[in-house]
DRENPA-3360 file (N, C-alpha, C; in nm, 2 decimals, always signed):
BEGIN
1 = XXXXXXXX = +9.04/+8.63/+4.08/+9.09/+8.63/+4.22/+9.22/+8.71/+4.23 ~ +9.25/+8.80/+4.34/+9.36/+8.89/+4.38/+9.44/+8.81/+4.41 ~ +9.59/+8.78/+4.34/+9.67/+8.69/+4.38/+9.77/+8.76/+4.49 ~ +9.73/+8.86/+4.53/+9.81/+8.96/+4.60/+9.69/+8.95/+4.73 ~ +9.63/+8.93/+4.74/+9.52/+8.88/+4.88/+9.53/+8.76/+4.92 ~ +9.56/+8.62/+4.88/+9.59/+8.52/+4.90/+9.64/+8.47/+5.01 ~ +9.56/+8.43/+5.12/+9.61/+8.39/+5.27/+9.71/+8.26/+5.25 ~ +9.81/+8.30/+5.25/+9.89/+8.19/+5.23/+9.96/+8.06/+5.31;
9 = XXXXXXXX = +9.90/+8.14/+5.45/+9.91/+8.04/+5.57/+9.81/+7.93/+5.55 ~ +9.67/+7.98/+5.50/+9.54/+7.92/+5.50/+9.56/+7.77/+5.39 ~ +9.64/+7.85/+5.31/+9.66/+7.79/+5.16/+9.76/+7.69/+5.17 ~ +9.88/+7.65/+5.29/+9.98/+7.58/+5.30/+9.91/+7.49/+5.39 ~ +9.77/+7.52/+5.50/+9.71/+7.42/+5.56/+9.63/+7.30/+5.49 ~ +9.53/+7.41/+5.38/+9.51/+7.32/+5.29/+9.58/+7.21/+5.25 ~ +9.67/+7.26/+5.17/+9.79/+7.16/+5.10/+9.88/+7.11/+5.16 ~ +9.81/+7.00/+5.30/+9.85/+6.93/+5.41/+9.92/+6.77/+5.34;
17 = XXXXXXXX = +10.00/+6.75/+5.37/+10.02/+6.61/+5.24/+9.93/+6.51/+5.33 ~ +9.89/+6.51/+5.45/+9.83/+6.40/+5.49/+9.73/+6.46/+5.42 ~ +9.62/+6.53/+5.44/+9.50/+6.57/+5.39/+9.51/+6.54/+5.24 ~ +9.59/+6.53/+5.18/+9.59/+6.59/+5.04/+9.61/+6.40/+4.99 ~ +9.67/+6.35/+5.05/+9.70/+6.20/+5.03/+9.56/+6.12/+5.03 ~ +9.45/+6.17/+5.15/+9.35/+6.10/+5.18/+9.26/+6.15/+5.08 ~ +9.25/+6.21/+5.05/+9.22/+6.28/+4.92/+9.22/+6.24/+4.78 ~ +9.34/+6.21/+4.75/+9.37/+6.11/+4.67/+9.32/+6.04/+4.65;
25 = XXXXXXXX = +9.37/+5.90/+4.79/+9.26/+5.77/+4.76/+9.16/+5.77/+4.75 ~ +9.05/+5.85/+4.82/+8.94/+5.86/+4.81/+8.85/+5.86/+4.70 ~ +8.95/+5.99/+4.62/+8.90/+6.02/+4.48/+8.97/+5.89/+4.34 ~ +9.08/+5.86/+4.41/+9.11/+5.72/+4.28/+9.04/+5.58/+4.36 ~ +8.94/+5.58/+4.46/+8.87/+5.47/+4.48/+8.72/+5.51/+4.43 ~ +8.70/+5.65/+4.45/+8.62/+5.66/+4.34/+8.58/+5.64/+4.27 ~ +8.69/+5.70/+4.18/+8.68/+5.72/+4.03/+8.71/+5.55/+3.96 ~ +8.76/+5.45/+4.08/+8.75/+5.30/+3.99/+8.64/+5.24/+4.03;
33 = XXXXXXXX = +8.52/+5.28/+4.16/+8.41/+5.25/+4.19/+8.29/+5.29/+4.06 ~ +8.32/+5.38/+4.03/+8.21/+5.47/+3.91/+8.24/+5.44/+3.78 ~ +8.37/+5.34/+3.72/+8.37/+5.31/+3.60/+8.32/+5.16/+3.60 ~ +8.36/+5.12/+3.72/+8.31/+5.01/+3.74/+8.15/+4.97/+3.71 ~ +8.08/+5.06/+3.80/+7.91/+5.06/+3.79/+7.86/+5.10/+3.68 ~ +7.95/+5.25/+3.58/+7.86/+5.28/+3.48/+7.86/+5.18/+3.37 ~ +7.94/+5.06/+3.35/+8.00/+4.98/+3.28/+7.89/+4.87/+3.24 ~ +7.76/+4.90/+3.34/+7.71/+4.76/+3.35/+7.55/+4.81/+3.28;
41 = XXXXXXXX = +7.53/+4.77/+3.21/+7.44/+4.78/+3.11/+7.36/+4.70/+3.11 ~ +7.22/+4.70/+3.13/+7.11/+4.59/+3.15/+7.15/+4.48/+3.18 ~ +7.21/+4.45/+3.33/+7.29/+4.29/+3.36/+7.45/+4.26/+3.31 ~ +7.45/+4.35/+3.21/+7.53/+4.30/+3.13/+7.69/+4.38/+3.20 ~ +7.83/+4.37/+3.11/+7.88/+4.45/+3.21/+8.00/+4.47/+3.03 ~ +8.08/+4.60/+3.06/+8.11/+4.65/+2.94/+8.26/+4.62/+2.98 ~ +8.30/+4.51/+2.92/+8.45/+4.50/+2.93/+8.53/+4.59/+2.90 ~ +8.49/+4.61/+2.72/+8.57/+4.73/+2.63/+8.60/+4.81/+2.71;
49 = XXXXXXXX = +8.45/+4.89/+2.72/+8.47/+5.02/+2.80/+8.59/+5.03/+2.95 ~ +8.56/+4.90/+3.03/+8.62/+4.91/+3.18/+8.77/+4.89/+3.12 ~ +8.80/+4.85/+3.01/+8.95/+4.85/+2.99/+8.99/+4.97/+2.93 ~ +8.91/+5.02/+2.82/+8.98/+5.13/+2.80/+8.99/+5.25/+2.96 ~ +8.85/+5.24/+3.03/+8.89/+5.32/+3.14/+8.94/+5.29/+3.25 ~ +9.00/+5.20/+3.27/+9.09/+5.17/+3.38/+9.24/+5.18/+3.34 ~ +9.30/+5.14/+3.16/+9.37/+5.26/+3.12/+9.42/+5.35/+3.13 ~ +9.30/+5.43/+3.12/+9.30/+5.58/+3.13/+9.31/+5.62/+3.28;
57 = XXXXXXXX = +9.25/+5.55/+3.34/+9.28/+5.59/+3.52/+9.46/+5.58/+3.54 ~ +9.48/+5.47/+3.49/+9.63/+5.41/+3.54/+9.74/+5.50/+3.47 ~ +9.70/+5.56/+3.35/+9.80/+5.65/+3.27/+9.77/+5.73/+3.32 ~ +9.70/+5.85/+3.38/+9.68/+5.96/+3.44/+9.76/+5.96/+3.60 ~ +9.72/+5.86/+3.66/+9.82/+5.88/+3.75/+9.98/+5.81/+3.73 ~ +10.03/+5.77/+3.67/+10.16/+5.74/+3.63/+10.22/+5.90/+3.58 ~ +10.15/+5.99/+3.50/+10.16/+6.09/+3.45/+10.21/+6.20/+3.57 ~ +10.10/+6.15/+3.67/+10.12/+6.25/+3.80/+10.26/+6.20/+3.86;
65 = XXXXXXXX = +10.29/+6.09/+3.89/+10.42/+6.03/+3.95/+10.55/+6.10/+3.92 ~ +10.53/+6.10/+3.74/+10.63/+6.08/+3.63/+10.66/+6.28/+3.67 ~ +10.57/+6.34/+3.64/+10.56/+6.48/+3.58/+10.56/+6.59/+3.74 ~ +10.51/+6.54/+3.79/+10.55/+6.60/+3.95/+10.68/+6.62/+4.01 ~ +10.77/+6.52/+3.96/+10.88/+6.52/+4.00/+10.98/+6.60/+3.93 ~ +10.96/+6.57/+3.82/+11.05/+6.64/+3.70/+11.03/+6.80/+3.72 ~ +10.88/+6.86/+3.76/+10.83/+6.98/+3.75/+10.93/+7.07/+3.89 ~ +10.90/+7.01/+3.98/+10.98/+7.03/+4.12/+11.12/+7.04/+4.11;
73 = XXXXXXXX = +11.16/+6.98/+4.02/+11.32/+6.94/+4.00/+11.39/+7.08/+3.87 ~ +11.29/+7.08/+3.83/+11.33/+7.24/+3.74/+11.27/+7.36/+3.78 ~ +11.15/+7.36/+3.91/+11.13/+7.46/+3.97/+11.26/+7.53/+4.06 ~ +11.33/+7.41/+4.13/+11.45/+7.45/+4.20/+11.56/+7.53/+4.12 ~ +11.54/+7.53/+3.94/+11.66/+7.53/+3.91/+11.60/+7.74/+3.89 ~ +11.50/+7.71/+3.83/+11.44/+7.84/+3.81/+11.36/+7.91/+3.93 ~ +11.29/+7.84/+4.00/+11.23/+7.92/+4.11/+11.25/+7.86/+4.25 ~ +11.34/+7.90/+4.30/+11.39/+7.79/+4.43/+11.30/+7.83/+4.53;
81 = XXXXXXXX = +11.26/+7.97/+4.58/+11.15/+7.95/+4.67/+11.01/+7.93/+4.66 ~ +10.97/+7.87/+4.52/+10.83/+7.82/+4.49/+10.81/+7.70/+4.57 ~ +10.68/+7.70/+4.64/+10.68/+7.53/+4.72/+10.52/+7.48/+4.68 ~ +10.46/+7.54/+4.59/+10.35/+7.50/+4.59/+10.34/+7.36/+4.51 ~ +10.47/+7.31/+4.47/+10.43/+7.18/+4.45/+10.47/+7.05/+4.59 ~ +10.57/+7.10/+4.63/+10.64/+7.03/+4.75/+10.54/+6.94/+4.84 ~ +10.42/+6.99/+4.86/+10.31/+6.93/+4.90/+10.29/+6.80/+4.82 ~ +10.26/+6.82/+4.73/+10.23/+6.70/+4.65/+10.32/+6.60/+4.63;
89 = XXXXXXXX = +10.44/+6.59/+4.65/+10.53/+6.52/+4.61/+10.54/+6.39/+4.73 ~ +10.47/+6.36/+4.84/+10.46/+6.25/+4.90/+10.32/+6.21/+4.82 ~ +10.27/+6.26/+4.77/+10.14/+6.15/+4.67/+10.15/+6.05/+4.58 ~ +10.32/+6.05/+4.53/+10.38/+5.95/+4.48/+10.41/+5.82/+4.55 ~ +10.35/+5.80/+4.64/+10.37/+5.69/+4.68/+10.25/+5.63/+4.66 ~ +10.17/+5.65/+4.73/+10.01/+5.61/+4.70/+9.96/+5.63/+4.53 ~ +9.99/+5.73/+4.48/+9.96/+5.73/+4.33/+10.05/+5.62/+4.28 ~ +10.16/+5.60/+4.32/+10.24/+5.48/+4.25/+10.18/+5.33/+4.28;
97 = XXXXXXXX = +10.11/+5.32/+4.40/+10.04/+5.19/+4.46/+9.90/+5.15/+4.38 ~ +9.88/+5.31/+4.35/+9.72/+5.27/+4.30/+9.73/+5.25/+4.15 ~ +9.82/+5.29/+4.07/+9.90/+5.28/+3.95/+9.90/+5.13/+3.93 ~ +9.96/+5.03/+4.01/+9.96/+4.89/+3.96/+9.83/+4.83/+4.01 ~ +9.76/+4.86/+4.11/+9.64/+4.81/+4.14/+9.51/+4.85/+4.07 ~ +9.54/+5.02/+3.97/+9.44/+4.98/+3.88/+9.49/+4.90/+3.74 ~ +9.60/+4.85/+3.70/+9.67/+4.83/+3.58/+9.63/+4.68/+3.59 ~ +9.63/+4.61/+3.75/+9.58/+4.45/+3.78/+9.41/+4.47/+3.72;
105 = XXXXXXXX = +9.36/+4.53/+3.78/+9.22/+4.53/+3.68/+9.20/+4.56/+3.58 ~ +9.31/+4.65/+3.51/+9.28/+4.68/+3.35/+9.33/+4.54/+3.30 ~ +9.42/+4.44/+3.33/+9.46/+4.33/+3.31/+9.33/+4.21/+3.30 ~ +9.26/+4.23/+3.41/+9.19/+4.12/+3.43/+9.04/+4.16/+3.32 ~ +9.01/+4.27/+3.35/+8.89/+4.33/+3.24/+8.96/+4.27/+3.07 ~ +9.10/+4.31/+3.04/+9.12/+4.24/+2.90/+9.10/+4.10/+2.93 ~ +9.14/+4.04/+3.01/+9.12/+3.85/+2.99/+8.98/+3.83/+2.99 ~ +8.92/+3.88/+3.07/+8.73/+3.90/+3.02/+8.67/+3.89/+2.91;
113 = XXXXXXXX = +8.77/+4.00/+2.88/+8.68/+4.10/+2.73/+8.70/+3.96/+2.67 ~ +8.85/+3.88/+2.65/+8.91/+3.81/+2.53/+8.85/+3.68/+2.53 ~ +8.78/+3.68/+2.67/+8.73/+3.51/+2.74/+8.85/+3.40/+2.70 ~ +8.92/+3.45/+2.80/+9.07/+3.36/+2.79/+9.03/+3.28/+2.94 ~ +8.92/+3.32/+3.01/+8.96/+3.26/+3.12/+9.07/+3.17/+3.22 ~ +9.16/+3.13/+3.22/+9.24/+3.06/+3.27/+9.36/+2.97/+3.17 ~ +9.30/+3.05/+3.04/+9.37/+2.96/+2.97/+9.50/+3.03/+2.99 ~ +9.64/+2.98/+3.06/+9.73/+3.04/+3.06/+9.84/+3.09/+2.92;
121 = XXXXXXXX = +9.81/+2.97/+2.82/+9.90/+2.98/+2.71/+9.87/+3.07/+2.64 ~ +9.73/+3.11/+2.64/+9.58/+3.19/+2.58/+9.68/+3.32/+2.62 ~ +9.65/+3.35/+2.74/+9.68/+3.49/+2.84/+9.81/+3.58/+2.79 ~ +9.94/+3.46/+2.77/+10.06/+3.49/+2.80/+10.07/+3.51/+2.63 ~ +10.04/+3.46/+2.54/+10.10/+3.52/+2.41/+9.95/+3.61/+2.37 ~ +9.85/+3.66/+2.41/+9.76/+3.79/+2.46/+9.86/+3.92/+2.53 ~ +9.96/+3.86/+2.59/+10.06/+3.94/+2.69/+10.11/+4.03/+2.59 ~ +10.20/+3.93/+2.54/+10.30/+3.97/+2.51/+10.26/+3.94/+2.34;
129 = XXXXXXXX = +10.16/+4.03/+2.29/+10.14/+4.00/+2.14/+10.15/+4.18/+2.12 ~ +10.14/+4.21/+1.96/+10.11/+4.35/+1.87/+9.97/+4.42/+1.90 ~ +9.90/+4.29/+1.94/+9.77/+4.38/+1.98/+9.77/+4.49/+2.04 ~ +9.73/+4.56/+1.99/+9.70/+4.68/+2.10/+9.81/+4.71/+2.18 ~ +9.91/+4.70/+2.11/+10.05/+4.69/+2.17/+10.10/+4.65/+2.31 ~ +10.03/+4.53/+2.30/+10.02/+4.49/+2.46/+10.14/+4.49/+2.50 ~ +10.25/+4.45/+2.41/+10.37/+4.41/+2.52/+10.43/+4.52/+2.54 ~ +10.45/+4.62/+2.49/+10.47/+4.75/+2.59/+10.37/+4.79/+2.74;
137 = XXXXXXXX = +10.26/+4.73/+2.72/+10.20/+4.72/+2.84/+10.23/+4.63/+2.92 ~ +10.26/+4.50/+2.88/+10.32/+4.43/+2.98/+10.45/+4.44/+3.00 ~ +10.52/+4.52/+3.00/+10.66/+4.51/+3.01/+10.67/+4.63/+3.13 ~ +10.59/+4.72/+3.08/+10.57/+4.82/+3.20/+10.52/+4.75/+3.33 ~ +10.36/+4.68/+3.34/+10.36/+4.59/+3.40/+10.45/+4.51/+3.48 ~ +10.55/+4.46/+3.45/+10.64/+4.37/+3.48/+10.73/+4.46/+3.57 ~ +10.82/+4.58/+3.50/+10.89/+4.68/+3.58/+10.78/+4.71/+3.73 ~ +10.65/+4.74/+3.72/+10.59/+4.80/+3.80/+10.62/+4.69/+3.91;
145 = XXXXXXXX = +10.57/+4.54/+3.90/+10.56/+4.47/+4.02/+10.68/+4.48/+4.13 ~ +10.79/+4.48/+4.09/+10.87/+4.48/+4.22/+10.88/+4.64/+4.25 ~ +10.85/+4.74/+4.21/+10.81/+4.87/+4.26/+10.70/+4.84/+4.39 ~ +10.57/+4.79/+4.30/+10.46/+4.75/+4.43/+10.53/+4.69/+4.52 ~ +10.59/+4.59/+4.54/+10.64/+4.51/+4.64/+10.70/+4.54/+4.73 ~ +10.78/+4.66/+4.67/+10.87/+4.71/+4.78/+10.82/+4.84/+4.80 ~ +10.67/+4.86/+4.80/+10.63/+5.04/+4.84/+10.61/+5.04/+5.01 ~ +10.63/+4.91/+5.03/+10.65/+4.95/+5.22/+10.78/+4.97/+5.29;
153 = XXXXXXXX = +10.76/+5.06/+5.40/+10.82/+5.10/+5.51/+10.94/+4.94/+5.57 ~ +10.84/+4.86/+5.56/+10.97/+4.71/+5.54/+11.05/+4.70/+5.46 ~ +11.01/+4.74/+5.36/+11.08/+4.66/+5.23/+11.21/+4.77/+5.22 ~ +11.21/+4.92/+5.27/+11.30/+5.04/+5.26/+11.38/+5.03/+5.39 ~ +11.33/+4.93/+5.51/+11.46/+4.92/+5.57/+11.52/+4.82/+5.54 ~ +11.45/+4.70/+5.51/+11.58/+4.57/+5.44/+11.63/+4.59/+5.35 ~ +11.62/+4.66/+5.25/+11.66/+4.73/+5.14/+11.77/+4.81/+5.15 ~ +11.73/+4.92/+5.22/+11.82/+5.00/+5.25/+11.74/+5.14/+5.17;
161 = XXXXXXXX = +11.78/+5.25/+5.18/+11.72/+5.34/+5.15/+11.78/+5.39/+4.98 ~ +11.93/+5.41/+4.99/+11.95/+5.42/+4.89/+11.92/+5.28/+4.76 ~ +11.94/+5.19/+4.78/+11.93/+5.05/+4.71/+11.76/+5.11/+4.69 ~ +11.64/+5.13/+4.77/+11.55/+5.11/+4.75/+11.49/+5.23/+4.67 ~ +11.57/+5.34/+4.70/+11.52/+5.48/+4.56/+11.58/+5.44/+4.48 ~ +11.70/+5.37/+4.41/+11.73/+5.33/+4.25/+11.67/+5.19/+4.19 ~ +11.58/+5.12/+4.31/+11.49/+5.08/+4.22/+11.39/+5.12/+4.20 ~ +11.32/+5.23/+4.27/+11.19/+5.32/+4.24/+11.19/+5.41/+4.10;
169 = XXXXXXXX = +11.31/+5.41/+4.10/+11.38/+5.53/+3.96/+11.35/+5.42/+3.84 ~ +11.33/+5.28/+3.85/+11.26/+5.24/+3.76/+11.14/+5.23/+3.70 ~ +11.05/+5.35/+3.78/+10.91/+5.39/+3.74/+10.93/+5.46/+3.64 ~ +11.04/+5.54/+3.61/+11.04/+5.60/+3.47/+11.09/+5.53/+3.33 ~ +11.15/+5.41/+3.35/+11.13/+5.30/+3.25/+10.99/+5.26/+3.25 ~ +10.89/+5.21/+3.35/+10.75/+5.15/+3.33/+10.67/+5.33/+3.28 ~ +10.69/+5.43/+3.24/+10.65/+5.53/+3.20/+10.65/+5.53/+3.03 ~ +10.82/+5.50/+3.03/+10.84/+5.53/+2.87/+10.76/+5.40/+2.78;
177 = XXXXXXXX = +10.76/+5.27/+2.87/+10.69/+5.18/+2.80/+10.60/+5.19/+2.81 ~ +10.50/+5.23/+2.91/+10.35/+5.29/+2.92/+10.28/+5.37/+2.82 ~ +10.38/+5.46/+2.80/+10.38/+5.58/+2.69/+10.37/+5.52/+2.50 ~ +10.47/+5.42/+2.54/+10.48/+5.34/+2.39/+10.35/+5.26/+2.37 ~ +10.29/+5.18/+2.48/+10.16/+5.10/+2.51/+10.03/+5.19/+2.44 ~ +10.03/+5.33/+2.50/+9.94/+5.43/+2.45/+9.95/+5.48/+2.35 ~ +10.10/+5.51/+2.32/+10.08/+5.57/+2.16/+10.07/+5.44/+2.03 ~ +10.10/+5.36/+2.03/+10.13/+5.27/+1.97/+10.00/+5.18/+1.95;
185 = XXXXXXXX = +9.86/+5.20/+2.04/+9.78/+5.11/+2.10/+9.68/+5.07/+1.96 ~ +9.66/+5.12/+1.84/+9.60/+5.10/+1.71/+9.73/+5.10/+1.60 ~ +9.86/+5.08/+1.59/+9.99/+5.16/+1.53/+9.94/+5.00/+1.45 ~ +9.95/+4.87/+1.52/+9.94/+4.77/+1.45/+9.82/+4.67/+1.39 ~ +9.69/+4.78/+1.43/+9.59/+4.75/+1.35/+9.57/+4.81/+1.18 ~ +9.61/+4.94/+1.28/+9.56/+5.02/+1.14/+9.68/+5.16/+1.08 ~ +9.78/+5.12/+1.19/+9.88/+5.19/+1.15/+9.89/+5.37/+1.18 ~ +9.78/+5.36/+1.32/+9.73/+5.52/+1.36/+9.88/+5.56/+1.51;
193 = XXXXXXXX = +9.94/+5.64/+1.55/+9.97/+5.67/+1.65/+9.90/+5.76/+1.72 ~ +9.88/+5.78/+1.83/+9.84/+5.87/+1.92/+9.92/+6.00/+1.97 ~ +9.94/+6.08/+1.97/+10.00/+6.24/+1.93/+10.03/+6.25/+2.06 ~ +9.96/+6.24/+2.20/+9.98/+6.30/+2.32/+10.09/+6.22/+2.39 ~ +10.09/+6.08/+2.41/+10.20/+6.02/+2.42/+10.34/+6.03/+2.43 ~ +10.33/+6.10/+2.26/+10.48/+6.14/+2.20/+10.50/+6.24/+2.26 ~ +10.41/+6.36/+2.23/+10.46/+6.48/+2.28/+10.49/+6.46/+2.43 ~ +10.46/+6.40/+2.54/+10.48/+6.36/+2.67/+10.59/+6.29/+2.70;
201 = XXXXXXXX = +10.62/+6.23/+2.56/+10.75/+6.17/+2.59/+10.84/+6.28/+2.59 ~ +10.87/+6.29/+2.45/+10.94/+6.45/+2.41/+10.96/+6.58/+2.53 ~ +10.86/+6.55/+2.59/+10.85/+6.71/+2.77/+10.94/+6.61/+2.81 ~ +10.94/+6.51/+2.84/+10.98/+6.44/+2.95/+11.14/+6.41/+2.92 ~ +11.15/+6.35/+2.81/+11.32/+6.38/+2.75/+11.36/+6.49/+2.75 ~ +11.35/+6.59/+2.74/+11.39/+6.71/+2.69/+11.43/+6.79/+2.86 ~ +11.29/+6.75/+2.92/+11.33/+6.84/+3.09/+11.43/+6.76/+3.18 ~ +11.42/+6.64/+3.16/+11.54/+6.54/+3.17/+11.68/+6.59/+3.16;
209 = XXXXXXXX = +11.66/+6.58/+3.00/+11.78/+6.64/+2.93/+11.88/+6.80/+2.98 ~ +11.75/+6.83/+3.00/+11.76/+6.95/+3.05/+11.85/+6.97/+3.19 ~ +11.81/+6.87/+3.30/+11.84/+6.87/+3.44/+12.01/+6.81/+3.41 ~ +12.01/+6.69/+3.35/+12.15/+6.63/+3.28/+12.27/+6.74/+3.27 ~ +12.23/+6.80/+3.19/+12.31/+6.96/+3.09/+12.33/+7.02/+3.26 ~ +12.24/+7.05/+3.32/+12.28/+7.21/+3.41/+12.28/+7.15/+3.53 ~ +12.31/+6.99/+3.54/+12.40/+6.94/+3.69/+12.55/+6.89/+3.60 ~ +12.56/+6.89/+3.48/+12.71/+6.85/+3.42/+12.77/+6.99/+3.43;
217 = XXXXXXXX = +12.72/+7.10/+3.37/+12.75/+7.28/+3.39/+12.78/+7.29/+3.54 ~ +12.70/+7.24/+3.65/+12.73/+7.29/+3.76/+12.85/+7.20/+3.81 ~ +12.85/+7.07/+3.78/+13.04/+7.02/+3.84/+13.12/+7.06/+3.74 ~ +13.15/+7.12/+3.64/+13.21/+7.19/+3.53/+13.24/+7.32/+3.62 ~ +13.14/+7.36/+3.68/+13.19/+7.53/+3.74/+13.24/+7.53/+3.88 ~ +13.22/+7.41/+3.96/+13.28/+7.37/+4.06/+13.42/+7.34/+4.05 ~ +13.47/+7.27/+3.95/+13.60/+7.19/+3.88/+13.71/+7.34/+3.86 ~ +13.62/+7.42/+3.80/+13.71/+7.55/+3.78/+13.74/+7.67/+3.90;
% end
């Protein structure tokens, strides 16, 4: 494709955030309707599997939350009139909403799988055990709930607006333990880590680190 022909009016309609939001949901009610159905096996229904993919649903969009923001935030530093991510960046809300509401069913598919049923004592040291490194999953978990709670338009005016983005900035704590949940998720069976995790950690400290350094350099050159 001629990137020099590119209707760019056409292409900012497209990437309408309302359109692009509905979009979204649609496709992550989807995509949890379809792991749901393929799961079920002559009557039967595939816990393993709905847990590992409801997982995988929930780290993929945490990923978008996490990495959307950071990308936009070093685009400004290097390309200030790039806007083709700017669109996307109200999908963090809804990708953040659908984030704990698939993580509630990756929850409830493990108590399945383990046939803990209601056993509370069962559940809670299941929670918070080495398995599969759960308690990095529940810990993210735990950061995530008062995020959910407060993703409404109420909760940001009782709140207050600033009060209510420095507790949202706690999505990137429920990331790094997310990250530890996935890499670490066999570390205590069999002593294997997962590679992509880390390296995701590593982009993510580093462009972090990165923004840290060249807003300290910019009140440094202000000062002088």
């Amino acid at each position: 494709m001629d990137l020099l022909n590119i209707d760019f009016a056409k292409l900012k309609k497209i990437l309408n955030p309302v359109l692009l939001n509905r979009v979204m949901i649609a496709g992550v009610i989807g995509a949890w309707l379809i792991i749901f159905f393929i799961n079920f096996h002559n009557g039967t229904f595939d816990f393993e599997e709905a847990v590992k993919n409801t997982g995988g649903l929930a780290w993929y969009l945490l990923l978008f939350v996490i990495f959307i923001s950071l990308a936009q935030k070093l685009m400004r530093i290097f390309w200030p009139k790039f806007w083709l991510l700017a669109p996307f960046l109200p999908l963090r809300k809804w990708a953040g909403i659908f984030v704990f509401l698939v993580v509630c069913s990756h929850v409830i598919f493990k108590i399945l799988l383990n046939s803990l049923g209601t056993d509370i004592s069962a559940i809670i040291s299941m929670t918070f055990s080495t398995d599969h490194a759960m308690i990095f999953g529940s810990l993210a978990f735990l950061v995530l709930l008062p995020l959910f709670l407060t993703s409404t338009q109420w909760a940001v005016k009782r709140m207050g607006f600033k009060a209510w983005k420095r507790l949202q900035r706690f999505s990137h704590l429920a990331f790094v333990l997310a990250a530890l949940h996935v890499a670490l998720i066999d570390f205590f069976s069999r002593g294997e880590i997962e590679a992509g995790p880390i390296l995701l950690l590593t982009v993510y400290f580093a462009g972090y680190g990165y923004l840290w350094w060249h807003k300290l350099k910019q009140s440094k050159t202000m000062a002088h």
